[in-house]
Every structure is written in structure tokens, then in C-alpha cells.
C-alpha positions in Angstrom: -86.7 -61.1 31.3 -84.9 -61.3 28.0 -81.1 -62.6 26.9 -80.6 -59.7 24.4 -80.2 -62.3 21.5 -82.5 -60.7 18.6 -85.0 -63.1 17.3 -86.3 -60.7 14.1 -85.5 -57.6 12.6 -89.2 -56.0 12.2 -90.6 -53.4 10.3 -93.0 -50.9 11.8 -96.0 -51.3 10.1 -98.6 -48.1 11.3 -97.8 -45.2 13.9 -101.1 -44.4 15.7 -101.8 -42.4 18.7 -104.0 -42.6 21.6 -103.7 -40.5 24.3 -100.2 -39.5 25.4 -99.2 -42.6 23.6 -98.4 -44.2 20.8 -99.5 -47.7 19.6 -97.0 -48.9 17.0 -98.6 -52.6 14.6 -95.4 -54.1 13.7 -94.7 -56.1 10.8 -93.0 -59.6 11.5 -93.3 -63.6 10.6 -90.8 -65.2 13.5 -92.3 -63.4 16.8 -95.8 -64.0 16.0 -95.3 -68.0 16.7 -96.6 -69.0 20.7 -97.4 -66.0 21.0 -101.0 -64.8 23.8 -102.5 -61.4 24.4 -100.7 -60.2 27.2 -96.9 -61.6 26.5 -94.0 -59.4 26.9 -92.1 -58.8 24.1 -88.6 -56.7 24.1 -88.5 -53.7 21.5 -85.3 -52.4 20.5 -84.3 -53.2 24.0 -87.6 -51.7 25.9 -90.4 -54.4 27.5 -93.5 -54.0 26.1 -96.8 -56.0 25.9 -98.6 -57.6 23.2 -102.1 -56.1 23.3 -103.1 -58.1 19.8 -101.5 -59.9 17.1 -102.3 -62.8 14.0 -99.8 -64.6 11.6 -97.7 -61.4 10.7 -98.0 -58.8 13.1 -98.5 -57.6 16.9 -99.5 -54.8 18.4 -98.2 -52.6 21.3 -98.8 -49.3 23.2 -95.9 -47.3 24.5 -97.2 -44.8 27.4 -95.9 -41.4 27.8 -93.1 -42.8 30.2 -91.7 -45.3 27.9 -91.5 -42.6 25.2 -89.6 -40.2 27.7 -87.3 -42.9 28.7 -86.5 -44.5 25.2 -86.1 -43.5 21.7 -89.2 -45.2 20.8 -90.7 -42.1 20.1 -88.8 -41.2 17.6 -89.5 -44.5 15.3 -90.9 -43.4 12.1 -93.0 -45.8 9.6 -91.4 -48.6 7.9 -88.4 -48.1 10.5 -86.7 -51.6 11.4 -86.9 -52.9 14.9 -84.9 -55.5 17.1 -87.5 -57.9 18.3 -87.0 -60.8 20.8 -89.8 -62.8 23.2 -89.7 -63.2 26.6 -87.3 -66.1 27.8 -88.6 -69.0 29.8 -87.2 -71.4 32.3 -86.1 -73.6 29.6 -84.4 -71.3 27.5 -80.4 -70.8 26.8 -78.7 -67.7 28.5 -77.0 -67.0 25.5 -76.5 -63.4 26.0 -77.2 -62.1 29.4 -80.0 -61.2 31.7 -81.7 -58.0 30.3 -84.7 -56.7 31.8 -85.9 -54.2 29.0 -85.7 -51.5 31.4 -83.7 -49.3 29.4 -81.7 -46.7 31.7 -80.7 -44.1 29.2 -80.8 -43.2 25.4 -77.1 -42.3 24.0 -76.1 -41.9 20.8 -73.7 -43.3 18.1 -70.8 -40.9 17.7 -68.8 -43.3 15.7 -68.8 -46.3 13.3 -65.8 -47.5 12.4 -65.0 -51.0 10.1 -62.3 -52.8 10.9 -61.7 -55.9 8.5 -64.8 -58.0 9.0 -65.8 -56.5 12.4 -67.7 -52.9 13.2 -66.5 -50.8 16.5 -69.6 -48.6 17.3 -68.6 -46.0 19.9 -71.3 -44.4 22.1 -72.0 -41.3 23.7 -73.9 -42.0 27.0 -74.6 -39.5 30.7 -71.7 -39.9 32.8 -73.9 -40.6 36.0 -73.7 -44.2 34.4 -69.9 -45.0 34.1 -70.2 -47.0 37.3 -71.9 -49.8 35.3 -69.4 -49.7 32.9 -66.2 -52.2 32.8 -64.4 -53.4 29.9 -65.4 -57.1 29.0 -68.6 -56.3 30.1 -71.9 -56.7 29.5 -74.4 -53.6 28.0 -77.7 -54.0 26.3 -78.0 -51.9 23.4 -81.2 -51.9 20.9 -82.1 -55.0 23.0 -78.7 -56.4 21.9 -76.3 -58.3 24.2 -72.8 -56.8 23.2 -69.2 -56.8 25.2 -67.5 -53.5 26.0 -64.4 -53.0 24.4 -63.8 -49.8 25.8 -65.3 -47.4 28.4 -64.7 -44.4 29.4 -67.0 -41.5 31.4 -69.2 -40.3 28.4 -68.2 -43.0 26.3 -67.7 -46.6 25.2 -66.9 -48.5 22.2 -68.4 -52.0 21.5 -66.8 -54.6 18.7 -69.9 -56.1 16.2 -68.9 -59.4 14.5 -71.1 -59.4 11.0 -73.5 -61.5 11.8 -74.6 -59.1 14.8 -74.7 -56.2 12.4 -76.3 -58.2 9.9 -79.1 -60.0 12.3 -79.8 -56.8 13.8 -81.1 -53.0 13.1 -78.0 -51.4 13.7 -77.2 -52.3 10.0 -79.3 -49.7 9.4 -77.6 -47.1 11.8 -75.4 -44.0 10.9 -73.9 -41.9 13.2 -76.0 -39.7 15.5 -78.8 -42.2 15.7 -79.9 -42.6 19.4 -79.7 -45.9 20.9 -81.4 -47.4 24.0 -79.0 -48.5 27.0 -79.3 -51.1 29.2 -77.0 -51.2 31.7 -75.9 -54.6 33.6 -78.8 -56.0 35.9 -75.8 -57.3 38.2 -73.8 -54.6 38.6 -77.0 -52.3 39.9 -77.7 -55.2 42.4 -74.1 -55.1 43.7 -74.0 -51.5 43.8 -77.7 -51.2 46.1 -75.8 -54.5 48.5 -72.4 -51.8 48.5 -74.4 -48.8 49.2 -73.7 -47.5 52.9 -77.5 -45.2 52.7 -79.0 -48.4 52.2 -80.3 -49.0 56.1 -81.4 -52.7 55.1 -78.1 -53.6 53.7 -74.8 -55.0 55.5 -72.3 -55.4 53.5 -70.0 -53.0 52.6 -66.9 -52.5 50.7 -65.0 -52.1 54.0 -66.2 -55.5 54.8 -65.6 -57.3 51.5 -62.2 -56.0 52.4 -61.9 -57.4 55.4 -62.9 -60.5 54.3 -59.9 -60.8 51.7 -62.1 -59.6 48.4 
């Protein structure tokens, strides 16, 4: 579990493959620190696990599924990546619960400064918009960010400078792809609501009744 509150902005070191994978050494001085064999570590927004590491690098392997699902694939040689460890039971929530299962890649279709703030809008699959509420919580590039504005298709998030600047979407233009996390709540509450789900009670005819 992560808080999507970027600890380093790597740079992908060497691209190698093996198998239907790809095993990406990654360049970085902050992450490196407590770190074991075996520790998760979140990757522009997608969990992977440290198979080795020393002073200014790790090393992980993204399987075939992981490069279907995210835009991992798609990372090039000195491209920058949004690194943060694993959080543990001592840490500060400061974003919100992210489980680096991304749900979908979308892609910037706008980037737009206003004074000292940047509005990013994204193009994302519809199927999603049920996760979506303005004020909300989305996990982008591992990032924790508030929706501004969302719409089926499409939302708009507000970046303060230090987000851009702490983060690899300083280095993002406009048709870039982006991995999405959608809020880990709102997919709870939507398998409790669901009226297939034979293990499951409650109901939004209920919640009703009950004055909600």
C-alpha cells in the first residue's frame, strides 16, 4: 500500500528483456535507503518488487500483464519515473490509500497554466466515470491529486508547482499516457452496493431507508 506522495523522480537507467518481460535498473539515491530484496516499491503509480539494488539503484521486472495494463512499456532509456516505497504502520497518510493497481492508462489531452498552478485534463474509458467525483481522490503516475472536474471521458486535475516540479509530469506534453488509479474506497462501496453480489446486504434501497 502506498499514499501517492512521490519520494524521487528517477531516471531509468537500462531496458533489458527476459522473457515476455522487461527488467528496467533504475537510477536513484533517496529510495535506495532501508531498502531488502523483495520490498514493494510503487512505479509511476504501478507495485512492483525490488529483485536487487546497492547505493544508487534497484532493479525490477514488469511481466507481460503489468506491461498490458500500464504504460510501463512504453518507458524508454533515461526516461524519468515517479518513485515512492511502500508505507508502513507508522507512516503519515498524507495523500490517500493507493494500491498500485493501476485500472487504466489515459492520456493527457490538455495542459493548461494558470498563474502559478497547472490544470492537466485527461482522457480516460468511460466504464470508469463511476469512480469519479469532483473533490476526489485519483492516482495518477503514482501521484495523489484532487479532481477538479469530471466528466465521462474526461477529467481535469489542478497541480500546485511543487507537484509539477517534485514529480515527472514536469516532463509531460500532451498525448503522453498516464497510469490511473482509481479510488480504493469508492470500488469497495460500489462491490457492498452491488445487488449481483449474493454475499452482500446492503443496498442503495436500504441506505435509503435508513435516512442516507
Amino acid at each position: 500500500m502506498f499514499t501517492g506522495i512521490i519520494e524521487e523522480v528517477a531516471q531509468v537507467a537500462v531496458i533489458r528483456r527476459r522473457g515476455d518481460g522487461l527488467v528496467y535498473s533504475i537510477k536513484c539515491r533517496v529510495v535506495p535507503a532501508d531498502m531488502h530484496i523483495g520490498d514493494s516499491i510503487n512505479i509511476n503509480g504501478a507495485c512492483q518488487t525490488v529483485t536487487d539494488f546497492d547505493r544508487e539503484s534497484i532493479e525490477v521486472e514488469a511481466i507481460k500483464e503489468t506491461l498490458g495494463k500500464t504504460n510501463l512499456g512504453s518507458l524508454r532509456q533515461n526516461d524519468r519515473v515517479n518513485l515512492e516505497r511502500s508505507l508502513t504502520l507508522s507512516s503519515r497518510l498524507g495523500g490517500h490509500l493507493v494500491s498500485g493497481h493501476i485500472d487504466c492508462v489515459g492520456e493527457i489531452t490538455g495542459i493548461s497554466p494558470k498563474g502559478e498552478q497547472v490544470d492537466i485534463e485527461v482522457k480516460y474509458p468511460e466504464r470508469f466515470w463511476r469512480y469519479l467525483v469532483a473533490k476526489g481522490s485519483i492516482a495518477m503516475e503514482g501521484i495523489s491529486l484532487t479532481v477538479v472536474d469530471a466528466f465521462p471521458g474526461h477529467f481535469t486535475v489542478s497541480l500546485i508547482p511543487h507537484t509539477v516540479q517534485s514529480t515527472n509530469l514536469v516532463y509531460k506534453k500532451i498525448g503522453d499516457p498516464v497510469n490511473l488509479e482509481f479510488d480504493l474506497i469508492a470500488k469497495y462501496i460500489e462491490n457492498m452496493l452491488n445487488a449481483s453480489n449474493p454475499l452482500g446486504s446492503l443496498t442503495i434501497d436500504k441506505l435509503k431507508e435508513k435516512g442516507w
